[in-house]
DSSP file (Angstrom, degrees, kcal/mol; ACC not computed):
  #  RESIDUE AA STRUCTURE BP1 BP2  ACC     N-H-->O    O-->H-N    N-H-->O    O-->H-N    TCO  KAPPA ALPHA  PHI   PSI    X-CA   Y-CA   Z-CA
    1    1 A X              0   0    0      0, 0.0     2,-0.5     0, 0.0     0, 0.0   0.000 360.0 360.0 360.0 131.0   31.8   -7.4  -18.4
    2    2 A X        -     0   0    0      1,-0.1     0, 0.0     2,-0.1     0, 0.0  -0.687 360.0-163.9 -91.1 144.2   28.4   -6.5  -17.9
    3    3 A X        +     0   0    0     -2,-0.5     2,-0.4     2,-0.1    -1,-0.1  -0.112  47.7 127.3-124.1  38.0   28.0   -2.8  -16.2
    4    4 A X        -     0   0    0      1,-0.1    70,-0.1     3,-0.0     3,-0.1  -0.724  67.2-113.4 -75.4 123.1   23.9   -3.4  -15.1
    5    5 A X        -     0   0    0     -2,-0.4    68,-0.1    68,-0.4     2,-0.1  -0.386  37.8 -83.7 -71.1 166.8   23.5   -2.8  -11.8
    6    6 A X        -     0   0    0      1,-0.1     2,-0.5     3,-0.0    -1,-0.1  -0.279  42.4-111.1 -56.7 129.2   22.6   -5.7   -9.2
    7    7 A X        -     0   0    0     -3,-0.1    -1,-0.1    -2,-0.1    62,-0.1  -0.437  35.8-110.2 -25.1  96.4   19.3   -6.6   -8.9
    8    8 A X        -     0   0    0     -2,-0.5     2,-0.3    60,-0.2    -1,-0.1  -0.057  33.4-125.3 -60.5 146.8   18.1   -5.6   -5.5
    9    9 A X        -     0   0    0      1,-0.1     2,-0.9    -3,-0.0    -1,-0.1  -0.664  17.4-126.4 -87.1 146.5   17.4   -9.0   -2.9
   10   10 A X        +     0   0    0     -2,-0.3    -1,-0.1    59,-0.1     2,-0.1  -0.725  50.0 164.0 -36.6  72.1   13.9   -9.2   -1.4
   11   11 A X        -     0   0    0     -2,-0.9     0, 0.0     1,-0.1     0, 0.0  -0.513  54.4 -78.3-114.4-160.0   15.0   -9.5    2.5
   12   12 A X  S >> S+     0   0    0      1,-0.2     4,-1.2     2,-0.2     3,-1.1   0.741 124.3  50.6 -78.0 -24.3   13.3   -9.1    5.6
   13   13 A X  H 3> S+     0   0    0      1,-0.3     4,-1.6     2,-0.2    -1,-0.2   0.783 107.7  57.5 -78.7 -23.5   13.2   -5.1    6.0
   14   14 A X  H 34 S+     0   0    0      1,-0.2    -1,-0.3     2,-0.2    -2,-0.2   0.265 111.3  41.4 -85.4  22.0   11.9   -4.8    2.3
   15   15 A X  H <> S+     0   0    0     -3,-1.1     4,-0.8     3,-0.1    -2,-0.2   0.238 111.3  57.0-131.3  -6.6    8.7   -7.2    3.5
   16   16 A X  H  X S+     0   0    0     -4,-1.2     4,-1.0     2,-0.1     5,-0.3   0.854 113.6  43.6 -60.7 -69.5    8.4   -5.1    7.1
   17   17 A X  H  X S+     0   0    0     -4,-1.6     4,-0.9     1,-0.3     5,-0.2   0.804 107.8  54.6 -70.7 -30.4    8.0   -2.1    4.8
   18   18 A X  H >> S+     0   0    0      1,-0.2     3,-3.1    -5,-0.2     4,-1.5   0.975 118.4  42.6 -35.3 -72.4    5.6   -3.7    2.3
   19   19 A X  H 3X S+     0   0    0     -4,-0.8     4,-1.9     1,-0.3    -1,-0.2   0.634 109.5  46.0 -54.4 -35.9    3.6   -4.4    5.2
   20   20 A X  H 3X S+     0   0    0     -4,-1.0     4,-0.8     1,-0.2    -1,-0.3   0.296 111.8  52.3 -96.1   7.1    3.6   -2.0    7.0
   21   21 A X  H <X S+     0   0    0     -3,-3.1     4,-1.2    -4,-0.9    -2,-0.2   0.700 108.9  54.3 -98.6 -17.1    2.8    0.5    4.1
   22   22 A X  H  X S+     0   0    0     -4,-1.5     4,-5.9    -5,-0.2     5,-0.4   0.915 111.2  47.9 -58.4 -59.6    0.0   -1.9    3.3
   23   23 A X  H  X S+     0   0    0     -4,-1.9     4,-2.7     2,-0.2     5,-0.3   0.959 113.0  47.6 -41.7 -61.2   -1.2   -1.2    7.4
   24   24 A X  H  X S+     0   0    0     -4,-0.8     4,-2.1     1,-0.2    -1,-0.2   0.860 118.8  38.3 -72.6 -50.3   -0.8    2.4    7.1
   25   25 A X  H >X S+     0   0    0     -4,-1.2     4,-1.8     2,-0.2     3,-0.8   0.973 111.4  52.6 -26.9 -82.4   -2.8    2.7    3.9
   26   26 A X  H 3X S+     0   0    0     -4,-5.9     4,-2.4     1,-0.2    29,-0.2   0.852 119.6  42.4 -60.8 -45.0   -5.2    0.2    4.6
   27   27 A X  H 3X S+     0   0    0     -4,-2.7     4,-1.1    -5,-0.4    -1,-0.2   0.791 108.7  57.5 -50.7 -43.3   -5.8    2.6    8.4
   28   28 A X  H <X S+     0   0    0     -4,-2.1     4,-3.1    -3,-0.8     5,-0.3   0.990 109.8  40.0 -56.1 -84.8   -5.6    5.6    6.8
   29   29 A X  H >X S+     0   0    0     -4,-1.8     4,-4.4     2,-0.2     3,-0.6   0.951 113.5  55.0  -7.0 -66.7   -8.6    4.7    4.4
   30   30 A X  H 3X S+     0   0    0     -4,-2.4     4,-1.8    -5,-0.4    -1,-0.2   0.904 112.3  43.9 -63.4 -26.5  -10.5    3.1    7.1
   31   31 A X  H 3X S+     0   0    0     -4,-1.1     4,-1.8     2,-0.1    -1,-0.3   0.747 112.4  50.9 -96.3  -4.9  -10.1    6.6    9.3
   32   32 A X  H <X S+     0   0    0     -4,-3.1     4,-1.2    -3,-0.6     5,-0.2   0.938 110.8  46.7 -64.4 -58.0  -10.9    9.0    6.5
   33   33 A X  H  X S+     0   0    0     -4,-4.4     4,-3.7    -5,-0.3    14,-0.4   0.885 114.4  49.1 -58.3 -33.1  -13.9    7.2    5.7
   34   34 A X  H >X S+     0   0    0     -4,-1.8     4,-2.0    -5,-0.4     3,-0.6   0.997 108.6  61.0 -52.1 -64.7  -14.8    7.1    9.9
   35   35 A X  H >< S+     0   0    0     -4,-1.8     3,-1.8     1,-0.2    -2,-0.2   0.797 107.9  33.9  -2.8-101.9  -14.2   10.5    9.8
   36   36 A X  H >X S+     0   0    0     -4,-1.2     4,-3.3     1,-0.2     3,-0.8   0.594 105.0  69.0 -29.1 -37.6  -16.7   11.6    7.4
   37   37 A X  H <X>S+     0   0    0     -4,-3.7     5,-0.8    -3,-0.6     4,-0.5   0.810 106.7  40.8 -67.7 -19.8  -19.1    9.3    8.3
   38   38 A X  H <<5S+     0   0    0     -4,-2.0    -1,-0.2    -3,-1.8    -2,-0.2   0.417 116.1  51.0-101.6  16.4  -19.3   11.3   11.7
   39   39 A X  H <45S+     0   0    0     -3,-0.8    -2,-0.2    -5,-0.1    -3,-0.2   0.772 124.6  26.2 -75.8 -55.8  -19.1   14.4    9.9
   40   40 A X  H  <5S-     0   0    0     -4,-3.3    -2,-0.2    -5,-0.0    -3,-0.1   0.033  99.1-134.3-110.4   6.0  -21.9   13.5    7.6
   41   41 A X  T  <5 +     0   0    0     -4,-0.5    -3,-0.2     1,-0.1    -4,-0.1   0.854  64.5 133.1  -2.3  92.9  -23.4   11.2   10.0
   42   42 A X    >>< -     0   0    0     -5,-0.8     3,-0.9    -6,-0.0     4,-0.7  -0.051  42.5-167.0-136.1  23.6  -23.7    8.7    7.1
   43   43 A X  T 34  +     0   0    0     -6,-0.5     2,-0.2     1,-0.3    -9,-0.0  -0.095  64.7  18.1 -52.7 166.3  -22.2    5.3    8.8
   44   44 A X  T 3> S+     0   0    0      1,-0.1     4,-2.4     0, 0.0    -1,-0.3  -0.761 111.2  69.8 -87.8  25.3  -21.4    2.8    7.4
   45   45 A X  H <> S+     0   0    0     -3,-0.9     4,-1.8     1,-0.3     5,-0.2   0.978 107.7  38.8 -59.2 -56.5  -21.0    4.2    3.4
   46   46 A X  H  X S+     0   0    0     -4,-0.7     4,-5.1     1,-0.3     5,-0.3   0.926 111.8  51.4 -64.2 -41.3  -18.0    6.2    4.0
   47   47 A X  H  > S+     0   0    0    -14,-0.4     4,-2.1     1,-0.3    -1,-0.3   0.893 115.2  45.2 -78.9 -29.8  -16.2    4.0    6.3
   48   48 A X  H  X S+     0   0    0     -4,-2.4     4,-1.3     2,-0.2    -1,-0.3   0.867 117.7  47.8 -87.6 -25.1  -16.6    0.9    3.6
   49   49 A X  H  X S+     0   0    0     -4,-1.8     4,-1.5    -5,-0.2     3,-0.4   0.958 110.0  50.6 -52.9 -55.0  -15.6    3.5    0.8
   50   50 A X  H  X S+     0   0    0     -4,-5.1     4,-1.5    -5,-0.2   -20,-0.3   0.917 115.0  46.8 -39.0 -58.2  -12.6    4.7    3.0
   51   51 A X  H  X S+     0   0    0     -4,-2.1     4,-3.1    -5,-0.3    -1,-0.2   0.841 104.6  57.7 -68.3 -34.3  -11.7    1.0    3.3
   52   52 A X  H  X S+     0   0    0     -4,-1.3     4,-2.0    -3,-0.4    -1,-0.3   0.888 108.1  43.9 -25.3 -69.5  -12.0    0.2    0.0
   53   53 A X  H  < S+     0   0    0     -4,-1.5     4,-0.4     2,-0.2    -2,-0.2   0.533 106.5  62.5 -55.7 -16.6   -9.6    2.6   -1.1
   54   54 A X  H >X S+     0   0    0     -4,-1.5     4,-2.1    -5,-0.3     3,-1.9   0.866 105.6  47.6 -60.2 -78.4   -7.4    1.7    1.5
   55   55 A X  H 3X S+     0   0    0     -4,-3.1     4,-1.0     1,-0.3    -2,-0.2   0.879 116.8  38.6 -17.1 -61.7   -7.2   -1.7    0.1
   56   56 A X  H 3X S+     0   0    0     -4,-2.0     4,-0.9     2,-0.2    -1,-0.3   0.553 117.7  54.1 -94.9  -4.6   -6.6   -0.8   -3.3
   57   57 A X  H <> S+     0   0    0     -3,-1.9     4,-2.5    -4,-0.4     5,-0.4   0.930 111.7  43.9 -54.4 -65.8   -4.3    2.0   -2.1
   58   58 A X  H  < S+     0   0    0     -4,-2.1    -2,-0.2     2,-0.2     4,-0.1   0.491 113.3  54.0 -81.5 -29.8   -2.6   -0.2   -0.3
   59   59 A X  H  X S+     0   0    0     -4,-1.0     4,-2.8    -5,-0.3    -1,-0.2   0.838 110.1  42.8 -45.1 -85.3   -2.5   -2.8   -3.2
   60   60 A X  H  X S+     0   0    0     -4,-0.9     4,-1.5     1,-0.2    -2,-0.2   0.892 108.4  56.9 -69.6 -23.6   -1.2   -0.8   -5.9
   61   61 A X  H  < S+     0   0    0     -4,-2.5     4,-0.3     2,-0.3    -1,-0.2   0.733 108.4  52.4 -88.0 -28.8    1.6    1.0   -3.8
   62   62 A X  H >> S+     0   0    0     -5,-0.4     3,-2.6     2,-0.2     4,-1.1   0.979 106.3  49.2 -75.4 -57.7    2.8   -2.5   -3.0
   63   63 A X  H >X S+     0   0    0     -4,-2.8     4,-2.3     1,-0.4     3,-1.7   0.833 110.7  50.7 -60.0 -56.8    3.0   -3.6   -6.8
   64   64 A X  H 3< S+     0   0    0     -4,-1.5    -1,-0.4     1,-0.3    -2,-0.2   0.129 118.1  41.8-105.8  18.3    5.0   -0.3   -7.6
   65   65 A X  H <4 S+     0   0    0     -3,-2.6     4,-0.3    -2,-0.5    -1,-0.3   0.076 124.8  36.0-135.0 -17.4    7.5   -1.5   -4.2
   66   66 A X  H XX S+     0   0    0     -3,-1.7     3,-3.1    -4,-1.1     4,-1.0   0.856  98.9  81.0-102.8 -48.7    7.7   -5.1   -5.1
   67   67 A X  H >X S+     0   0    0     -4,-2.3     4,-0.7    -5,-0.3     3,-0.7   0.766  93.4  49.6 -16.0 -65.5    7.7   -4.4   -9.1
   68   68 A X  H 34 S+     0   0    0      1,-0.2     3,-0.3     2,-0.2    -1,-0.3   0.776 104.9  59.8 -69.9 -14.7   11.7   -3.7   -9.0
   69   69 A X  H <4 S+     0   0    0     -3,-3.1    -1,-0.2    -4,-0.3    -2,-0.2   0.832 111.5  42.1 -23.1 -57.7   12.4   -7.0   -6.9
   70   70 A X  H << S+     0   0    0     -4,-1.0     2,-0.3    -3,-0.7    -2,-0.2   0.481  99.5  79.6 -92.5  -9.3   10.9   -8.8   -9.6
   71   71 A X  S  < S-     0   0    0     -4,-0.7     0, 0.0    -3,-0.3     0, 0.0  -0.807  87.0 -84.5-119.3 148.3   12.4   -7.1  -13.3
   72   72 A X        -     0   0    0     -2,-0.3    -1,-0.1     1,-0.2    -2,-0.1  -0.278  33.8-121.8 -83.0 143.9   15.8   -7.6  -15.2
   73   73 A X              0   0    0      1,-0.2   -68,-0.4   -68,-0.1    -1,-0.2   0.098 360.0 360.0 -62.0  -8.4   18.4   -5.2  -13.7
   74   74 A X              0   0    0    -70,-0.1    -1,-0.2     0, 0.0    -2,-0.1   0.610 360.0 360.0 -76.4 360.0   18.4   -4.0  -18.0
């Protein structure tokens, strides 16, 4: 008798939150960088950094949410 816990399943409220932490991320970014750029009145550099790091925010925080989906229960 094995005493590993289950693997959790993939359903549809663990791919809403993916997504919508991907959204929030990717928004977040995109309004820092807006921000600044009308702070610093520097459009568009900031707002294409911001989004950029949104992306890749948004990127990696999914791999570390999907990551246990995908790896033996050991």
């Amino acid at each position: 008798m094995s005493t590993d816990p289950p693997r959790p399943e993939l359903g549809l409220y663990a791919l809403i939150g993916i997504g919508t932490l991907n959204l929030v991320s990717l928004l977040l970014g995109l309004g820092i960088g807006w921000f600044l750029d009308g702070q610093f009145d520097s459009f568009p550099a900031a707002t294409l950094i911001g989004l950029a790091v949104g992306v890749g925010a948004g990127v990696i925080l999914s791999w570390f949410q999907i990551r246990k989906y995908f790896t033996d229960a050991r």
